[in-house]
C-alpha positions in Angstrom: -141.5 22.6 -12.6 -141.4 22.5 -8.8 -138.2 21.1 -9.2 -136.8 23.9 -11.0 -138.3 26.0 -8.5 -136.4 24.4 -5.8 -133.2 25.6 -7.7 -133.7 29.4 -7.4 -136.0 29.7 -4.5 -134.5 29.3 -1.4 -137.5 29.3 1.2 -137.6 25.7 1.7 -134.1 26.0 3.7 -135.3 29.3 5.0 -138.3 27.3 6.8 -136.1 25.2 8.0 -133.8 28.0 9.9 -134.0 29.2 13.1 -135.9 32.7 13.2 -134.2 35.5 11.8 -134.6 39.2 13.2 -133.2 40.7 10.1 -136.4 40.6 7.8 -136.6 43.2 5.1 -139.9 45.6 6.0 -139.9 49.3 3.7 -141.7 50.8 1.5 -140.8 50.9 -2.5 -137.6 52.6 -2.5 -134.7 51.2 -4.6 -134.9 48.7 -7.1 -137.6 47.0 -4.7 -140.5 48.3 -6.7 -143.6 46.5 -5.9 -144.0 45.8 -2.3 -147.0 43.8 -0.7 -148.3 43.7 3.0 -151.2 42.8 4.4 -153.5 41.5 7.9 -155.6 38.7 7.6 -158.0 37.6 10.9 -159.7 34.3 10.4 -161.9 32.4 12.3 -163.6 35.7 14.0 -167.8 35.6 15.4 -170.4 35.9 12.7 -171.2 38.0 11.0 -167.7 39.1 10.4 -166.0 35.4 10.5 -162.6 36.9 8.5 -160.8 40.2 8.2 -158.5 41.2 5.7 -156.4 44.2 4.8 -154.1 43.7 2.0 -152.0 46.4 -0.2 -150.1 46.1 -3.4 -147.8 48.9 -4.1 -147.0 49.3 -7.9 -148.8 47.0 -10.4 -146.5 44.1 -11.7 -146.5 42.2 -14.7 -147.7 38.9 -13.7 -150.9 38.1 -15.1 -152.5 37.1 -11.4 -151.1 39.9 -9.6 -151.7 42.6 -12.3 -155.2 44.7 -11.4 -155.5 46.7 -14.7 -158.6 48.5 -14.0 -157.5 50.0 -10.8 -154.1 52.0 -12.9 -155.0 55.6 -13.1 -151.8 56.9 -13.3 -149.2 54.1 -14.2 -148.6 51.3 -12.6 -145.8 51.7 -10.7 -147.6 54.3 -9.2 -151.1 52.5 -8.2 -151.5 51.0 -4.7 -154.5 49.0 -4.2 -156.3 48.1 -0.6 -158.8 45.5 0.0 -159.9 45.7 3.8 -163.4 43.4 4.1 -164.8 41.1 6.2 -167.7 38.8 5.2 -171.1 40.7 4.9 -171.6 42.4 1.5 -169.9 45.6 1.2 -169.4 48.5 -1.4 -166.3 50.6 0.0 -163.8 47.4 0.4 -161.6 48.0 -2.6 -160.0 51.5 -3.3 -156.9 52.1 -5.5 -154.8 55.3 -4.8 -152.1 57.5 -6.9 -148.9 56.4 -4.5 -147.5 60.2 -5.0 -150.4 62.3 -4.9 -152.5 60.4 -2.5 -150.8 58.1 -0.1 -147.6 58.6 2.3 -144.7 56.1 2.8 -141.7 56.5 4.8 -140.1 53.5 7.3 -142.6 52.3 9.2 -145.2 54.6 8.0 -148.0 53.5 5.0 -151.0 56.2 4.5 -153.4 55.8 2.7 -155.6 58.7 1.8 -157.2 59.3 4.6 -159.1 56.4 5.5 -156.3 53.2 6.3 -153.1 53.9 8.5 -150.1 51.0 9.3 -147.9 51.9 11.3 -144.8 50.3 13.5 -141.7 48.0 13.7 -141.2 44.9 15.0 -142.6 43.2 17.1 -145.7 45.7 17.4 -147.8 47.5 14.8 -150.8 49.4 14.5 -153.6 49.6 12.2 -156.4 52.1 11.9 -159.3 52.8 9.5 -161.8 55.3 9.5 -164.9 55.0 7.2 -168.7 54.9 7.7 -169.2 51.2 6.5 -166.2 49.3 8.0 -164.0 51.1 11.0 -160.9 49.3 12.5 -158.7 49.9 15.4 -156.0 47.0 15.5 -152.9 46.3 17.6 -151.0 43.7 16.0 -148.0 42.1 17.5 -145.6 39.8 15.5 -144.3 36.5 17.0 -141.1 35.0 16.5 -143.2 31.9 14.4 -141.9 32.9 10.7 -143.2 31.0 7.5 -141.4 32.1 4.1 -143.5 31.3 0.9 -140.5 32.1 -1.5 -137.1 33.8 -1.5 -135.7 33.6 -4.9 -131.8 34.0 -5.7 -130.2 37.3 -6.0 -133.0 39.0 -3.9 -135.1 39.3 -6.9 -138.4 38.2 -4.5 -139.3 37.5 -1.0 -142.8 36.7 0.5 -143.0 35.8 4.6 -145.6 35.9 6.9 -145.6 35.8 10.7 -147.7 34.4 12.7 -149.6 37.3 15.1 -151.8 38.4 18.1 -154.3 41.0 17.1 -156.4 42.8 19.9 -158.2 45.9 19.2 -162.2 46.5 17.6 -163.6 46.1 14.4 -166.9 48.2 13.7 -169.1 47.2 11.0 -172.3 49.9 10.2 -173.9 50.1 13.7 -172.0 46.6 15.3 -169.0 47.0 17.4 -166.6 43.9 17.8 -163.8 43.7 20.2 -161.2 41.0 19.1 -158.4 39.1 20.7 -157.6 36.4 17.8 -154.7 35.4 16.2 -153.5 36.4 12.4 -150.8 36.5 9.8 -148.8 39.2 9.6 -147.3 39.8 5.7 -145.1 41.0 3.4 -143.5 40.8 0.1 -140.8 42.6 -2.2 -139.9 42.8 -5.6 -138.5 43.9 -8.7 -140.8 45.0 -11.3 -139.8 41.9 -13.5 -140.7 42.5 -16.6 -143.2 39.0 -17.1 -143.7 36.0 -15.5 -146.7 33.5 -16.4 -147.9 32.7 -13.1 -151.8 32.3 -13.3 -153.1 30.7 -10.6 -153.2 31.5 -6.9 -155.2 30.0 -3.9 -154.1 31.3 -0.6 -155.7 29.9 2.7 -156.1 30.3 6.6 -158.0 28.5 9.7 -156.9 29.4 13.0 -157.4 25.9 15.0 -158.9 25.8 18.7 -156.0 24.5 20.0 -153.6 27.8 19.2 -152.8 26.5 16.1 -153.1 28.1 12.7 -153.3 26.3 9.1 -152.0 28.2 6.1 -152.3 26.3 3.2 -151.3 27.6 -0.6 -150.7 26.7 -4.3 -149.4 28.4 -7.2 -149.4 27.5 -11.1 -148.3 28.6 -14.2 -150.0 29.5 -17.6 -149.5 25.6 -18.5 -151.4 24.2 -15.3 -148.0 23.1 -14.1 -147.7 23.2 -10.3 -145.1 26.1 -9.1 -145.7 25.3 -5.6 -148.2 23.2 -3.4 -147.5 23.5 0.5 -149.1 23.5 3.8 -147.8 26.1 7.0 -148.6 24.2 10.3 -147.8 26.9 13.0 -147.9 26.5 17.1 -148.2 29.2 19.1 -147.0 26.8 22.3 -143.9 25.6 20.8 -142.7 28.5 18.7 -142.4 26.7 15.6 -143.9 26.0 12.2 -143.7 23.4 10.4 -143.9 23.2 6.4 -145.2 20.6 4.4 -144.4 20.7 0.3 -144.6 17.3 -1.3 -147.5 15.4 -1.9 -150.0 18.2 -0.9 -152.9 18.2 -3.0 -155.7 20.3 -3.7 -158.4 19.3 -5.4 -162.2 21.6 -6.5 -165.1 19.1 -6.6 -168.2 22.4 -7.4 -167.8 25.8 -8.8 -170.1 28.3 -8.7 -171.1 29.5 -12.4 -168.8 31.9 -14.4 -167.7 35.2 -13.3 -166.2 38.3 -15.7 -163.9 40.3 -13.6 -163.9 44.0 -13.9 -159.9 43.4 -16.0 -162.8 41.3 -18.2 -161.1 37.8 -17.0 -163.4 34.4 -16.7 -162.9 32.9 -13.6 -164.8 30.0 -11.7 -164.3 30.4 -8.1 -165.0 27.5 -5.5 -168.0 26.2 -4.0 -166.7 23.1 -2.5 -162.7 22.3 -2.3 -160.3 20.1 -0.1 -156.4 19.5 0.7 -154.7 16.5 1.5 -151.4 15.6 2.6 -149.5 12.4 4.1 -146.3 11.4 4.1 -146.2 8.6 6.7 -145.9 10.7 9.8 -148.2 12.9 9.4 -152.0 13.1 7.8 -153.8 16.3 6.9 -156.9 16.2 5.3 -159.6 19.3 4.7 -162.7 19.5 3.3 -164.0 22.5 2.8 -167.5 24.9 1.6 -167.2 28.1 0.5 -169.7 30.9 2.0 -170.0 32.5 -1.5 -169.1 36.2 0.3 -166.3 36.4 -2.9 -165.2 39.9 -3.2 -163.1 41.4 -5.6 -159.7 43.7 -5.1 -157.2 41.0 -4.6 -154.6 41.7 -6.8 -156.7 40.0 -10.2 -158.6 37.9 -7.7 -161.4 37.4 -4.9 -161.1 36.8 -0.8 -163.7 35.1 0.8 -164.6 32.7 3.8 -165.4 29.1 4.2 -166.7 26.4 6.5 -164.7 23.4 7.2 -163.8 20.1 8.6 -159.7 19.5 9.5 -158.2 16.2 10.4 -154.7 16.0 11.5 -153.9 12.6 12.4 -156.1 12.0 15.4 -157.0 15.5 15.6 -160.3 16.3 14.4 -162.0 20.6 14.4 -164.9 21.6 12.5 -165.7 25.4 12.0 -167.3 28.2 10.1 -164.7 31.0 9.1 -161.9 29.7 7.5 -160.3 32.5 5.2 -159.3 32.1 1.1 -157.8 34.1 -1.6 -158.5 32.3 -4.9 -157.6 34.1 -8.2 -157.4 32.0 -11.1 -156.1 33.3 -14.9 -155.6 30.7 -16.5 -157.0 29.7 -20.2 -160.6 28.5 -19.7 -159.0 25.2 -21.3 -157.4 24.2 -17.9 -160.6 26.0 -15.5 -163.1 23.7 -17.8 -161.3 20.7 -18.1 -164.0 17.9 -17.1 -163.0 15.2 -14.7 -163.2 12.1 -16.9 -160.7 13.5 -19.2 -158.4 13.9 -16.5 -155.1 12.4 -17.5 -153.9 9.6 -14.7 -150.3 10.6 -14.8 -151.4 13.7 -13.4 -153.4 12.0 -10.5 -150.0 13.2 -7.6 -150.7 17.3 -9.1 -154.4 17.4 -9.0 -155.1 20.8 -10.6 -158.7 23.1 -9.5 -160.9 21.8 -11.9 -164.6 23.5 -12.7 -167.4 20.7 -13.9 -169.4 22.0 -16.2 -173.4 21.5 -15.7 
């Protein structure tokens, strides 16, 4: 399956390019229906430890990025926000009729009146006004680009660029004033009109050494692996590097059953890890969820984890790594016990929930 995917998506010879200054950045206009952007902050002081703002304009038809129960209208015209941070909240997730309450133009995304991104490249702006969770962000883009996929034809495109973010984030009665690095996204697309692709885990750790970690896997209705990489980005030598054979990622403890409000079963992770080697170079994570899971990501959660990270000789420990975890598959593949694990699936370790 990844091997087919290697046949229509070209991002793996994108990531290999030198930077290009060209990147598509609009709102839906065209036959570019669903567009997706979004901010995330790792690694930020407790009690934050992650900030996230992420929109989906349109709702597609792909059972881990469709969010039925926020379409009020239809679903090419419902955008969705989620903008969180760690402690519990109530006012995170809002949907929003794209014609009768949001404004788009180039460079220009309203949202009702509470979220506001605005700007080109290299430098944009955020701003959100509400009682629980304020932000005031300057966010400027540097030339370190990762692309997740670019299929043939220009049917999809997902990048994300690496970023500076300075600015304050108030939460209730706290005031924070952050300086940190981020990812910077976007994605466009068609409004196919299916595609099976059920699971997603998405995740961030900005490392002490101005490094940052994304790390991300996607699979299909059938538990076949779509794509399994790890993003190694430096901000001191302008460059990323991208990893996409051999990277596993295994769950060893879920936390018990969860309904979604789209009534989907879902175990999400209490304990996970990636590992990657291919002579050269070792990666291994361990990692522990916080269990601050929120929904409003697309069919799926965000939340923040502790870890450990060795690379090679390189060894960090910290509290705030960021994830995005949504998972629709049949319970048959999210139930699957261990000891029936089939050995000749041992080099595409699937997330796997042990049942107590």
């Amino acid at each position: 399956m990844q091997l087919l995917m290697n046949l229509v998506d070209e991002s793996k010879q994108l990531n290999q390019a030198r930077f290009p200054f060209d990147l598509a950045y609009h709102p839906p206009k065209g036959w570019f229906k669903i567009i997706h952007q979004g901010l995330v902050i790792p690694n930020l002081p407790a009690p934050l430890h992650y900030f996230n703002f992420i929109t989906i304009l349109g709702q597609p038809n792909i059972p881990m990025m469709r969010n039925a129960s926020a379409i009020h209208t239809t679903s090419l015209d419902t955008a969705t926000v989620i903008s969180s941070i760690s402690p519990q909240m109530v006012g995170h997730f809002h949907s929003y009729s794209l014609e009768n309450e949001c404004e788009m133009r180039e460079g220009y995304f309203q949202f009702a009146n509470r979220e506001t991104l605005t700007g080109s490249f290299p430098e944009f702006h955020l701003y959100r006004e509400d009682d629980e969770l304020e932000v005031d962000l300057q966010i400027i883009t540097k030339p370190i680009l990762s692309h997740f996929s670019k299929l043939k034809l220009g049917l999809f495109e997902h990048w994300s660029l690496l970023c500076e973010c300075r600015g304050s984030i108030r939460y209730k009665e706290q005031s924070f004033q952050i300086n940190q690095l981020g990812a910077f996204e976007y994605a466009r697309a068609i409004n196919i009109p299916y595609l099976p692709l059920c699971f997603f885990t998405y995740q961030i750790i900005n490392l002490k050494d101005q490094r940052q970690l994304l790390l991300a896997q996607l699979r299909n209705n059938f538990n076949q692996i779509i794509q399994s990489r790890i993003y190694l980005r430096e901000v001191s030598s302008v460059k990323a590097v991208m990893f996409d054979e051999k990277v596993l990622f295994k769950v060893h403890r879920v936390y018990p059953k969860v309904t979604t409000p789209n009534h989907q079963h879902m175990y999400l992770p209490r304990e996970f890890e990636w590992q990657f080697s291919d002579g050269e170079t070792t990666i291994q994570i361990q990692a522990q969820s916080r269990g601050d899971f929120k929904f409003g990501l697309a069919a799926g959660y965000v939340g923040s984890f502790n870890y450990q990270v060795k690379i090679n000789d390189y060894e960090e420990e910290g509290t705030a790594g960021y994830c995005e975890y949504i998972d629709c598959r049949p319970l048959k593949w999210q139930e699957k016990k261990k000891e029936a694990k089939n050995t000749e699936q041992q080099l595409e370790t699937a997330p796997i929930a042990l049942k107590k």
